[in-house]
Short mmCIF file of the C-alpha atoms (twelve columns), coordinates in Angstrom:
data_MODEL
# 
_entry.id   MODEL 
# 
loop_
_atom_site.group_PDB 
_atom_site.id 
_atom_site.type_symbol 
_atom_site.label_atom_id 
_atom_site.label_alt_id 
_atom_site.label_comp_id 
_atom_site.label_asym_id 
_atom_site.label_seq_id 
_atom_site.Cartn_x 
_atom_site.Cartn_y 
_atom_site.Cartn_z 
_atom_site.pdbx_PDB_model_num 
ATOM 1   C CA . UNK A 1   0.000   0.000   0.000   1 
ATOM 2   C CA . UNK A 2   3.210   2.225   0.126   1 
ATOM 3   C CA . UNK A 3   2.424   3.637   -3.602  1 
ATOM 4   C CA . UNK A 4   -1.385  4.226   -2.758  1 
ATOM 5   C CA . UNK A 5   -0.549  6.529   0.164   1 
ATOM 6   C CA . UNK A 6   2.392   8.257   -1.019  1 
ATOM 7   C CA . UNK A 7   0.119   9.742   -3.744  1 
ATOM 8   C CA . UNK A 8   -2.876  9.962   -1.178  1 
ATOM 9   C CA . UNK A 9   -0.549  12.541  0.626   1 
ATOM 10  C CA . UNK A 10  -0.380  16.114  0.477   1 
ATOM 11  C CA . UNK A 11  3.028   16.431  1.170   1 
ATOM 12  C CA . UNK A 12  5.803   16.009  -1.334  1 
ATOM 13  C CA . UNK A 13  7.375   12.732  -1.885  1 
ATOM 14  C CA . UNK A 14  10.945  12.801  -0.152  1 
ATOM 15  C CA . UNK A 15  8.613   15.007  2.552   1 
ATOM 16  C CA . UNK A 16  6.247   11.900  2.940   1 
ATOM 17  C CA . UNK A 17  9.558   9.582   3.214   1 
ATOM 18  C CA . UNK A 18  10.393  11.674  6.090   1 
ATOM 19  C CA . UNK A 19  7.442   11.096  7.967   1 
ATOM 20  C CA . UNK A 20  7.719   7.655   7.564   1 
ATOM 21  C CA . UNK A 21  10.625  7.099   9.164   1 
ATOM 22  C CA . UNK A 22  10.023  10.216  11.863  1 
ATOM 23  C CA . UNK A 23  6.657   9.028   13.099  1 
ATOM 24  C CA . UNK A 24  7.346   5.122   13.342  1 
ATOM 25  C CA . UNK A 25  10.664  6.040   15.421  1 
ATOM 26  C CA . UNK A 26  8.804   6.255   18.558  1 
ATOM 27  C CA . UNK A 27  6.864   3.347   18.349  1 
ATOM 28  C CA . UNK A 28  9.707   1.114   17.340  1 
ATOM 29  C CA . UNK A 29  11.961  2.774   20.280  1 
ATOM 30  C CA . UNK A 30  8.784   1.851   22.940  1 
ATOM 31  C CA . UNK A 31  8.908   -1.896  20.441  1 
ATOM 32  C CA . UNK A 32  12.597  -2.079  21.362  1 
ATOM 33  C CA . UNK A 33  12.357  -1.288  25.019  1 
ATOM 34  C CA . UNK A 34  15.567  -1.371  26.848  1 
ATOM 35  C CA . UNK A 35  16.926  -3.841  23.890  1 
ATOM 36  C CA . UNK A 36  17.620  -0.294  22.245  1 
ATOM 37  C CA . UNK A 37  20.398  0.645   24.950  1 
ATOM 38  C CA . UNK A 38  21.146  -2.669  26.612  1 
ATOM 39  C CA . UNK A 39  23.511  -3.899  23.473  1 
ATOM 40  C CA . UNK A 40  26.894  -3.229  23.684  1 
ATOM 41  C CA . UNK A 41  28.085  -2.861  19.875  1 
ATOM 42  C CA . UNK A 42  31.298  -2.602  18.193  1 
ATOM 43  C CA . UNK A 43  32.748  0.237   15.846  1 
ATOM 44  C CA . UNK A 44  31.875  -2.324  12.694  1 
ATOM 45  C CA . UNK A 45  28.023  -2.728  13.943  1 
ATOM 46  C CA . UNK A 46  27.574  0.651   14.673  1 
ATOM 47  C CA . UNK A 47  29.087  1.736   11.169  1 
ATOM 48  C CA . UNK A 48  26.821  -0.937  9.263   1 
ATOM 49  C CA . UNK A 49  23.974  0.455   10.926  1 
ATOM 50  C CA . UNK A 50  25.133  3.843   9.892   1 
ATOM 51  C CA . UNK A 51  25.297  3.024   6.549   1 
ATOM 52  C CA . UNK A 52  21.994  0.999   6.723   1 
ATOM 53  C CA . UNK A 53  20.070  4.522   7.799   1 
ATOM 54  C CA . UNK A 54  21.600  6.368   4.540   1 
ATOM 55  C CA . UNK A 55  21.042  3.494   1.955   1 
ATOM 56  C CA . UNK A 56  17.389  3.043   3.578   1 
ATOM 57  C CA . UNK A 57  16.818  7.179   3.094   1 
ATOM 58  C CA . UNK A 58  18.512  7.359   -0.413  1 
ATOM 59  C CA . UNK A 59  16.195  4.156   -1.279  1 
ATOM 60  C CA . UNK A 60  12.691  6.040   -0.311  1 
ATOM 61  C CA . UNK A 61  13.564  9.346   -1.445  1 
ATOM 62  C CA . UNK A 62  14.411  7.341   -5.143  1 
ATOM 63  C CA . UNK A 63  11.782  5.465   -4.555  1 
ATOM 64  C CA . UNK A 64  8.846   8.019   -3.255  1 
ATOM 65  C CA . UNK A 65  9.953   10.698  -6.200  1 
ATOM 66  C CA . UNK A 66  9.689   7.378   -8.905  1 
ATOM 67  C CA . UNK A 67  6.163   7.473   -7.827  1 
ATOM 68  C CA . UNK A 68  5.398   10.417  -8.825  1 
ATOM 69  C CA . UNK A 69  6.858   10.332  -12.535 1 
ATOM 70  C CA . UNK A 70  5.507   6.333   -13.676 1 
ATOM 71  C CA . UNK A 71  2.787   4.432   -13.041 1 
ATOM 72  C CA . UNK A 72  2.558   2.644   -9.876  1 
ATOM 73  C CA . UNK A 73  2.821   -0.433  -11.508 1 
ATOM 74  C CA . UNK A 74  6.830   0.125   -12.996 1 
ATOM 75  C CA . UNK A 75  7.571   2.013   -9.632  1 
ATOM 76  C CA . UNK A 76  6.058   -0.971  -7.856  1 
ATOM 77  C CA . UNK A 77  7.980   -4.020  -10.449 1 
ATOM 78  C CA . UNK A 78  11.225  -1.793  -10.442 1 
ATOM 79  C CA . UNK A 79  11.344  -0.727  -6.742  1 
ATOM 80  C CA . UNK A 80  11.211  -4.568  -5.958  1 
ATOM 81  C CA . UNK A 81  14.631  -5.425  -8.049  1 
ATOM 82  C CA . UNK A 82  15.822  -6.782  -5.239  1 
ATOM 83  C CA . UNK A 83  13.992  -9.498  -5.518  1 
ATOM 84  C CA . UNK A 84  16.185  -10.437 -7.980  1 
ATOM 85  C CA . UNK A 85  19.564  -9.168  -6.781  1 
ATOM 86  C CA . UNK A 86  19.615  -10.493 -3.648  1 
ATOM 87  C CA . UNK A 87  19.189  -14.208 -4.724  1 
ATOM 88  C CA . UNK A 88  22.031  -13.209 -7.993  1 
ATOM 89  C CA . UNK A 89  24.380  -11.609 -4.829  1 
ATOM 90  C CA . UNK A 90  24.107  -14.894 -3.522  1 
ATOM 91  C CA . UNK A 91  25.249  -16.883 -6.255  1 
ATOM 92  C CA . UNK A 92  27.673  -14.419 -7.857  1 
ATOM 93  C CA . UNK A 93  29.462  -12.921 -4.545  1 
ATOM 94  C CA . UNK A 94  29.074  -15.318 -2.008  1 
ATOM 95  C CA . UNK A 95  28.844  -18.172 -4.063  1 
ATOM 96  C CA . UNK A 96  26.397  -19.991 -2.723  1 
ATOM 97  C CA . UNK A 97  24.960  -23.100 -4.214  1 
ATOM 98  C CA . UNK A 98  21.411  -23.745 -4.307  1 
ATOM 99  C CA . UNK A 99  19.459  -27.249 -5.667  1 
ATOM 100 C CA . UNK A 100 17.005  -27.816 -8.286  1 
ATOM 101 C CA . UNK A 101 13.915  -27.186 -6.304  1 
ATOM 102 C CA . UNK A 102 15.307  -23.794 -5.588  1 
ATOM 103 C CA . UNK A 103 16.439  -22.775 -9.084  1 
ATOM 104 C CA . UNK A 104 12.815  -23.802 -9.801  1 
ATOM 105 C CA . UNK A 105 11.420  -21.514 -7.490  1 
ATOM 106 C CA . UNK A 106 13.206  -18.675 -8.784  1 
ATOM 107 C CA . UNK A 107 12.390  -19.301 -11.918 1 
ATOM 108 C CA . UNK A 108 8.803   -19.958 -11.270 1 
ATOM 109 C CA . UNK A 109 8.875   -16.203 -8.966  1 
ATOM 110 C CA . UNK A 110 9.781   -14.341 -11.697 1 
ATOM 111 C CA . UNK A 111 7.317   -15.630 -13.825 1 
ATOM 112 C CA . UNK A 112 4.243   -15.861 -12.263 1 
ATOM 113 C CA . UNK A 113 5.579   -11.940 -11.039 1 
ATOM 114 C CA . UNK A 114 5.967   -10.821 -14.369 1 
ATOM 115 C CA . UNK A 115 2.613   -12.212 -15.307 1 
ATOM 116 C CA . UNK A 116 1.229   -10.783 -12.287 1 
ATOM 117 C CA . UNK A 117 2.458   -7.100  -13.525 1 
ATOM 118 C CA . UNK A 118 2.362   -7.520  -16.897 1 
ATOM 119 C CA . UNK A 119 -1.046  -6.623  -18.037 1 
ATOM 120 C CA . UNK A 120 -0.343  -2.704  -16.083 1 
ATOM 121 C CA . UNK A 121 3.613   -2.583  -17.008 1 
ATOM 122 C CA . UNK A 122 4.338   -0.219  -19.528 1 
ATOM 123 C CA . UNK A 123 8.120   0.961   -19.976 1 
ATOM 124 C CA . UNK A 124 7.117   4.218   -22.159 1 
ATOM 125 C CA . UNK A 125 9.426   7.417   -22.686 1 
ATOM 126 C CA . UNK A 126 7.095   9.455   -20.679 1 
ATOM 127 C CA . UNK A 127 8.187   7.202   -17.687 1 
ATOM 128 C CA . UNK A 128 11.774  6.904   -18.288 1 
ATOM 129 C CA . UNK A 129 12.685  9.176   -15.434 1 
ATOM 130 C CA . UNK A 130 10.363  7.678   -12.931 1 
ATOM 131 C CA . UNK A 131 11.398  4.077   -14.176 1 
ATOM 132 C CA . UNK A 132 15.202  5.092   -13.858 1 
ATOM 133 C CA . UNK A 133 14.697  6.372   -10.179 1 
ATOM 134 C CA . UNK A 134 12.126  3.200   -9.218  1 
ATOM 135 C CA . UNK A 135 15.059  0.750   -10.326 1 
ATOM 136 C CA . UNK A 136 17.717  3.025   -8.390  1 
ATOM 137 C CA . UNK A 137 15.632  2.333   -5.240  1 
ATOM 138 C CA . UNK A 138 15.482  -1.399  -6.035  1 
ATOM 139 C CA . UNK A 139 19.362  -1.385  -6.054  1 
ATOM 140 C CA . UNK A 140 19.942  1.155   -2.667  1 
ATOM 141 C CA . UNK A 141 17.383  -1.237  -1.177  1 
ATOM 142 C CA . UNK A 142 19.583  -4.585  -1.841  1 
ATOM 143 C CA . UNK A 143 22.498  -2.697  -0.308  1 
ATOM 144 C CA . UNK A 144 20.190  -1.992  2.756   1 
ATOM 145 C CA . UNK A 145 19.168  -5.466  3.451   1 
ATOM 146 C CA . UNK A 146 22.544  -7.209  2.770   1 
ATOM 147 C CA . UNK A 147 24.182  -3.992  5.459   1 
ATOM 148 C CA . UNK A 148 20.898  -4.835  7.623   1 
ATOM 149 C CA . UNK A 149 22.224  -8.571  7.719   1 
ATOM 150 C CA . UNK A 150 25.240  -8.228  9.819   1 
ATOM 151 C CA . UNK A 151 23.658  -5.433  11.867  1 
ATOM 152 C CA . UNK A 152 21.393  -8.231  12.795  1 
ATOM 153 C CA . UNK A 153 23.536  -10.279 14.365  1 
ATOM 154 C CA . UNK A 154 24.534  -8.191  17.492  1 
ATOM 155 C CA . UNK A 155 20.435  -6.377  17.619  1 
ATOM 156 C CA . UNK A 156 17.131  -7.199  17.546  1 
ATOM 157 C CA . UNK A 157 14.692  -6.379  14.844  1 
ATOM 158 C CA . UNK A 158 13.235  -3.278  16.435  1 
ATOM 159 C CA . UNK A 159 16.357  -2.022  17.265  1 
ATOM 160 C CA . UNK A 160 17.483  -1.984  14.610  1 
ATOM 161 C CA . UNK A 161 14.594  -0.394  12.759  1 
ATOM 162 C CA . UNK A 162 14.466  2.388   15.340  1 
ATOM 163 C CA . UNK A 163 18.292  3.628   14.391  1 
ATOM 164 C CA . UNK A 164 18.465  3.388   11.010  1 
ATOM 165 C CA . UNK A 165 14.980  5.397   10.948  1 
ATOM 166 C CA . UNK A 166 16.314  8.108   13.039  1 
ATOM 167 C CA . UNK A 167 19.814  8.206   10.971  1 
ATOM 168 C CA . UNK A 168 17.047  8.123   8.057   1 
ATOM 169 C CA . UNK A 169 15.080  11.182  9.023   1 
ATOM 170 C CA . UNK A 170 17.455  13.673  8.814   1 
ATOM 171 C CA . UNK A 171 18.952  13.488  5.205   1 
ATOM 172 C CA . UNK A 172 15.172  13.106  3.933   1 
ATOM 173 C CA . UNK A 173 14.349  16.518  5.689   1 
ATOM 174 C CA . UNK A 174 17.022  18.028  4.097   1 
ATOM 175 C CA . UNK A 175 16.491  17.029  0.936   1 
ATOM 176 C CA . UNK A 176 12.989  18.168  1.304   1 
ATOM 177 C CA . UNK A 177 13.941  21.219  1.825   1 
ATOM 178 C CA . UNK A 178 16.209  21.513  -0.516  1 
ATOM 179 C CA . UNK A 179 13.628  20.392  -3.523  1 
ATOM 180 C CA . UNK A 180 11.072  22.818  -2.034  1 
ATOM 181 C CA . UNK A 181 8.726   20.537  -1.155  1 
ATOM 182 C CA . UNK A 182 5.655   21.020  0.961   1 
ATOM 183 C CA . UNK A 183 6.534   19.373  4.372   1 
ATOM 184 C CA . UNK A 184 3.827   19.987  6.464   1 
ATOM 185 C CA . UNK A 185 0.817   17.882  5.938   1 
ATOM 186 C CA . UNK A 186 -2.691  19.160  5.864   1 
ATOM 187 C CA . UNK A 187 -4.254  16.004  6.060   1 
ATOM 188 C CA . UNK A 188 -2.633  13.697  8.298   1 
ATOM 189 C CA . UNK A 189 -4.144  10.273  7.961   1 
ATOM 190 C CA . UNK A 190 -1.594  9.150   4.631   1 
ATOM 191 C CA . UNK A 191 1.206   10.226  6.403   1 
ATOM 192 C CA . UNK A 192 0.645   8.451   9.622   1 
ATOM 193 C CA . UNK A 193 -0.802  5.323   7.571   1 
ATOM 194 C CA . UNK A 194 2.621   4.965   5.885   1 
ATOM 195 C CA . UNK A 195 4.604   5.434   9.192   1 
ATOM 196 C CA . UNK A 196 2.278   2.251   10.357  1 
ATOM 197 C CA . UNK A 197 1.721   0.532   7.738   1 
ATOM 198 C CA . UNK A 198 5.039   0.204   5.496   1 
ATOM 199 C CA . UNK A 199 7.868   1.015   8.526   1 
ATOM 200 C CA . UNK A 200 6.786   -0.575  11.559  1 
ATOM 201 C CA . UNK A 201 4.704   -3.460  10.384  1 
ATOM 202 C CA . UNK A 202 6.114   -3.883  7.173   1 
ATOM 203 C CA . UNK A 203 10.012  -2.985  7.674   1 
ATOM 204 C CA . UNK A 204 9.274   -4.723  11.170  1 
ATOM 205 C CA . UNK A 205 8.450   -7.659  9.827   1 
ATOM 206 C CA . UNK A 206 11.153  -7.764  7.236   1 
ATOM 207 C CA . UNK A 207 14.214  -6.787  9.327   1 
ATOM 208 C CA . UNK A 208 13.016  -9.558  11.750  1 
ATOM 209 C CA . UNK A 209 12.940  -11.974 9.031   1 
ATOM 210 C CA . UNK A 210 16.533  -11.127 8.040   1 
ATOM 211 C CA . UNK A 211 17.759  -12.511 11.071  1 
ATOM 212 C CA . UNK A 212 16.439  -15.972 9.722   1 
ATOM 213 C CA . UNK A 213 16.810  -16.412 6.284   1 
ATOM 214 C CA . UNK A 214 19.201  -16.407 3.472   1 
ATOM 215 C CA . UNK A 215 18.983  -13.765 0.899   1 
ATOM 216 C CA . UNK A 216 17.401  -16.381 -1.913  1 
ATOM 217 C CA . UNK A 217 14.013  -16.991 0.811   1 
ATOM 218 C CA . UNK A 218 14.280  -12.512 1.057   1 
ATOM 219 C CA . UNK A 219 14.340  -12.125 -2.311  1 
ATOM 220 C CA . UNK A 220 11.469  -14.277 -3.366  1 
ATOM 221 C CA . UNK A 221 9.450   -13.410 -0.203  1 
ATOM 222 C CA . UNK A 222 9.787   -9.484  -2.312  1 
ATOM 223 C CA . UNK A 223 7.575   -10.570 -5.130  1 
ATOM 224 C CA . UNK A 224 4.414   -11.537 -2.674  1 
ATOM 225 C CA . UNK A 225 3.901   -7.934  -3.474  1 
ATOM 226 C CA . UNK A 226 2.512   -8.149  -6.802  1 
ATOM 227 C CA . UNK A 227 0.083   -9.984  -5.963  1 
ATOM 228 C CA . UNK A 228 -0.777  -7.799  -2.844  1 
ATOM 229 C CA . UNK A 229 -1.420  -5.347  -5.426  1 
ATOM 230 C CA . UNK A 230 -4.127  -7.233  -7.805  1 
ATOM 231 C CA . UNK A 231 -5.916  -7.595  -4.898  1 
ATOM 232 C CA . UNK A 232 -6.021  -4.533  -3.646  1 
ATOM 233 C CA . UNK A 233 -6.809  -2.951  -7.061  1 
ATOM 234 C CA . UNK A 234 -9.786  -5.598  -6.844  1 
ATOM 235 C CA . UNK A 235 -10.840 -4.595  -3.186  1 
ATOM 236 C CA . UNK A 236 -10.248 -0.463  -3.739  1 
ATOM 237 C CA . UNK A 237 -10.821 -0.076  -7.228  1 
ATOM 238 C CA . UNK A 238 -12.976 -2.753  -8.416  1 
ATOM 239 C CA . UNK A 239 -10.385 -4.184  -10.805 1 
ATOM 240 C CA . UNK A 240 -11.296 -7.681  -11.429 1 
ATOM 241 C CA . UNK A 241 -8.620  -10.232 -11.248 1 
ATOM 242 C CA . UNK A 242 -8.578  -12.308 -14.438 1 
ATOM 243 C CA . UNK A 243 -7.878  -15.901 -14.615 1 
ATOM 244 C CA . UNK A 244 -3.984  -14.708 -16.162 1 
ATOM 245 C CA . UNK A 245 -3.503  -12.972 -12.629 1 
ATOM 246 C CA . UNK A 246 -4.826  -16.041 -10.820 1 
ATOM 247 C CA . UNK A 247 -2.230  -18.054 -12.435 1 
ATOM 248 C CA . UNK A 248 0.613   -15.316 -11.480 1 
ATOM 249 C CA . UNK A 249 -0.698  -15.373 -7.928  1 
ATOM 250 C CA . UNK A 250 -0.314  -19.231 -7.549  1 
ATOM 251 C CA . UNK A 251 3.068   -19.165 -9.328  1 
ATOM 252 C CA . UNK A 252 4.715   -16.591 -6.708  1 
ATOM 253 C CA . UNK A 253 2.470   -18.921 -3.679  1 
ATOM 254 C CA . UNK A 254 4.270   -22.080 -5.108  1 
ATOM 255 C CA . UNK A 255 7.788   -20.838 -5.525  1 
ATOM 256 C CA . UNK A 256 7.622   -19.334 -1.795  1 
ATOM 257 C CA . UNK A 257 6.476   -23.130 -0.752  1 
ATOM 258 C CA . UNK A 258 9.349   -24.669 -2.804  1 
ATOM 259 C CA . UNK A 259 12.069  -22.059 -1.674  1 
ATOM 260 C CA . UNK A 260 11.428  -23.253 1.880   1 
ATOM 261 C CA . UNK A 261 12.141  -27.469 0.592   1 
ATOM 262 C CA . UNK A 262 15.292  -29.376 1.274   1 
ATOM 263 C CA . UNK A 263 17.665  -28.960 -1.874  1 
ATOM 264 C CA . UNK A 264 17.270  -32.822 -1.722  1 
ATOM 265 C CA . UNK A 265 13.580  -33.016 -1.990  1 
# 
């Protein structure tokens, strides 16, 4: 629902990024409880979680301003390259080996993800720029979750979460600023909906799920959120799902079953 309420907003883009990350810090400080100050970290944690805020800000700002100049079908496929990066980081850089059943899956993700997005993709010249900026997010967001993945080791999930949104906040309200965006909002109910909705449930439940799986199970788990979207469009918008988006959906529903198999199954 990111998309949807980034437009719903009456703030600018990188503004609504801001809030985001500003109004979930609380609530994932109170999450954390005295997890957030009990840890004693080392220089190399702290500076991956450093480095964790700024990717995560440069991601949304790319992201949030991609909105704005595609549809929020490309912004949605191209924002979610990671999907495919972080299971291709696996293989190339840390040359991990995977079985049949998962090549399968991944093979069987992208497909049914494509088909999933394909009837509302269009890559057009009028969206080049938003297109460009979507597909930068994808690839600050990989570098987020693979820096997220060692910071993980030493924190919990809702520590974690709380730092890197405050070391977030900060460059997003500059750049803001800088753009001349409108930062305060008139109505509040988008911006406070994203804060909820995407950081501390969504990012919640993501940076918890870093601590348990490799970055092939991650990057598959991305493309659920296709077919999130078809049936949202269907519950919001009355946009009927056809029987080729049925098929997508069960593609993406069996490759998540078949990433989670025994290579020797």
């Amino acid at each position: 629902m990111g998309a949807i309420l980034v437009r719903l907003s009456d703030v600018g883009p990188v503004a609504a990024a801001f809030w985001r990350v500003t109004l979930a810090a609380p609530v994932l400080a109170m999450l954390a409880g005295s997890r957030l100050t009990g840890t004693r970290l080392s220089a190399g944690h702290w500076t991956a979680i450093l480095f964790a805020g700024l990717f995560f800000a440069a991601d949304l700002a790319s992201w949030h301003l991609g909105i704005l100049y595609t549809k929020v079908a490309n912004a949605t496929l191209f924002g979610n390259a990671s999907a495919l990066m972080l299971p291709l980081w696996a293989l190339v850089v840390l040359r991990q080996r995977i079985g049949w059943v998962q090549a399968v899956a991944l093979a069987l993700a992208t497909v049914g993800g494509g088909i999933l997005m394909g009837s509302s993709y269009e890559l057009a010249p009028a969206n080049l720029r938003g297109d460009m900026l979507s597909l930068l997010a994808g690839v600050l967001y990989t570098a987020y979750l693979l820096v997220v993945q060692d910071a993980r080791q030493r924190m919990d999930s809702w520590s974690v979460l709380a730092l890197t949104s405050v070391i977030a906040a900060p460059p997003l309200l500059a750049a803001a600023l800088a753009m001349g965006e409108q930062v305060m909002p008139g109505d509040w109910l988008p911006v406070i909906a994203i804060a909820l909705c995407s950081q501390v449930i969504g990012q919640g439940l993501l940076t918890y799920a870093i601590g348990w799986f490799s970055p092939l199970v991650l990057g598959l788990s991305l493309l659920v959120q296709p077919a999130v979207s078809a049936l949202a469009g269907w519950l919001l918008f009355d946009e009927a799902m056809t029987a080729t988006d049925g098929i997508g959906a069960l593609l993406v529903a069996v490759a998540l079953i078949l990433v989670r198999m025994p290579a020797r199954a």
